[in-house]
C-alpha positions in Angstrom: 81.8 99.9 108.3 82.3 103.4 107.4 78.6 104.6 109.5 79.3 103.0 112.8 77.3 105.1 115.8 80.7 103.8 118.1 83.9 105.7 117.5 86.5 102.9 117.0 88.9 102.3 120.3 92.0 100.5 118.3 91.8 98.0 121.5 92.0 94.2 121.1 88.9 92.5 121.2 87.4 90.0 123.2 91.2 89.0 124.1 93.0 88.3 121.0 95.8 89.9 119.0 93.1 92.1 115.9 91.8 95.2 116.8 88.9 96.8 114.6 91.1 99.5 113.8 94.7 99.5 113.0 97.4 102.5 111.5 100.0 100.3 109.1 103.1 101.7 107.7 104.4 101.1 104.4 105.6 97.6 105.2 102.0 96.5 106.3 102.8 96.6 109.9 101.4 98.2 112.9 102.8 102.0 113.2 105.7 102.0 116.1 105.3 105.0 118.7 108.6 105.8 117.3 107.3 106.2 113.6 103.9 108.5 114.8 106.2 110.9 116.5 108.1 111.0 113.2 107.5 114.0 111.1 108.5 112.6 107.9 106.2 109.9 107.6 104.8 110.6 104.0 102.4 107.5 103.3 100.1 105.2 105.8 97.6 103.1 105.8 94.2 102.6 108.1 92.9 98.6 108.0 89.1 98.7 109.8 88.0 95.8 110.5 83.9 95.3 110.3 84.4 91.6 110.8 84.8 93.0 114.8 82.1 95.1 114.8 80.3 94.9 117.9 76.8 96.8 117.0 73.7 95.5 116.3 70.8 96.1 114.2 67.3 96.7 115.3 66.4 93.4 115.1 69.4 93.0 117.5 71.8 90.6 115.4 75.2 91.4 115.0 76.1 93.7 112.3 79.3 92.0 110.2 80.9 93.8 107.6 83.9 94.0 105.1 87.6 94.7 106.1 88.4 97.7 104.3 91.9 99.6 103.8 92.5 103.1 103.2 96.2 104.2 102.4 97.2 107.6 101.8 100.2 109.2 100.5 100.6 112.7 100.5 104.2 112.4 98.8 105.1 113.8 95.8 106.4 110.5 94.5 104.6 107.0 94.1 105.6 104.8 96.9 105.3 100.7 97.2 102.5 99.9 99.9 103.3 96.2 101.2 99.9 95.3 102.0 98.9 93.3 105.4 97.7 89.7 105.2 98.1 88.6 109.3 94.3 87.9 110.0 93.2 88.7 106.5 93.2 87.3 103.0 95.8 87.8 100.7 93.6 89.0 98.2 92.3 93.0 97.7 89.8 94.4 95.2 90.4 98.4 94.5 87.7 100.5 95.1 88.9 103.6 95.1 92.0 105.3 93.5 92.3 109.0 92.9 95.4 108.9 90.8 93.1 106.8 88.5 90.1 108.6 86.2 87.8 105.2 86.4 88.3 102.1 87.8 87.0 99.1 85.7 83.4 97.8 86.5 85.2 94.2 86.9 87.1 92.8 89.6 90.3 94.7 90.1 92.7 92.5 92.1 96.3 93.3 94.8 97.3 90.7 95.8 100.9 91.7 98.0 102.4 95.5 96.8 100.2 98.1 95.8 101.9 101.2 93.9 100.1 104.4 95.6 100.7 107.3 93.1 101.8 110.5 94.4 99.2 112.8 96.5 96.5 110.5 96.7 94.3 108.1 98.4 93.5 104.3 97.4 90.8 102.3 98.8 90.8 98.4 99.1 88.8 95.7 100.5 89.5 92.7 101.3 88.1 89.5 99.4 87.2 86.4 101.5 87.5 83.4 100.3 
């Protein structure tokens, strides 16, 4: 998902209401024009969808891959990240957090809210079912 050779567009695909890339705000929903001409938006998350990918391998079969979500608050106090579940699972295994020093080898589960810590980046996937 992360090394596709096509930029994402943030279009809809093939007609229906998920896009391969969407901005979220804090409540899980799509960003408003009104909030990205904002200047004090502090805290945002990017949901990229590799379900929708539309490469292919060079055996020519459809590359799938996971749905990933990167949120990243560059405010100096923790903020509540509702996280989106329209299209998705409800369930989120952390991969990354740089307001952590390690992240256990097991399965660390979000299931709705995650708490970003202050200046830093968090990195989830979702988990299918």
């Amino acid at each position: 998902m992360l090394h596709k050779r096509r930029y994402f567009k943030g279009r809809k695909i093939f007609g229906i209401d998920i896009r391969d890339i969407r901005w979220l705000n804090t409540d899980g929903n799509d960003m408003s024009e009104g909030e990205w001409s904002t200047n004090f938006i502090r805290c945002m998350g990017m949901l990229l969808n590799g379900e929708l990918m539309t490469e292919v391998d060079e055996r020519g079969e459809v590359i799938k891959d996971d749905i990933l979500l990167l949120i990243v608050n560059s405010y100096w106090e923790p903020i509540y990240f509702t996280l989106p579940h329209e299209d998705v699972s409800n369930q989120w295994e952390l991969l990354v957090d740089t307001s952590r020093e390690n992240i256990a080898n097991d399965y660390d589960e979000v299931l709705d809210v995650y708490e970003i810590q202050s200046r830093s980046l968090v990195l989830l996937r979702n988990v299918k079912y």
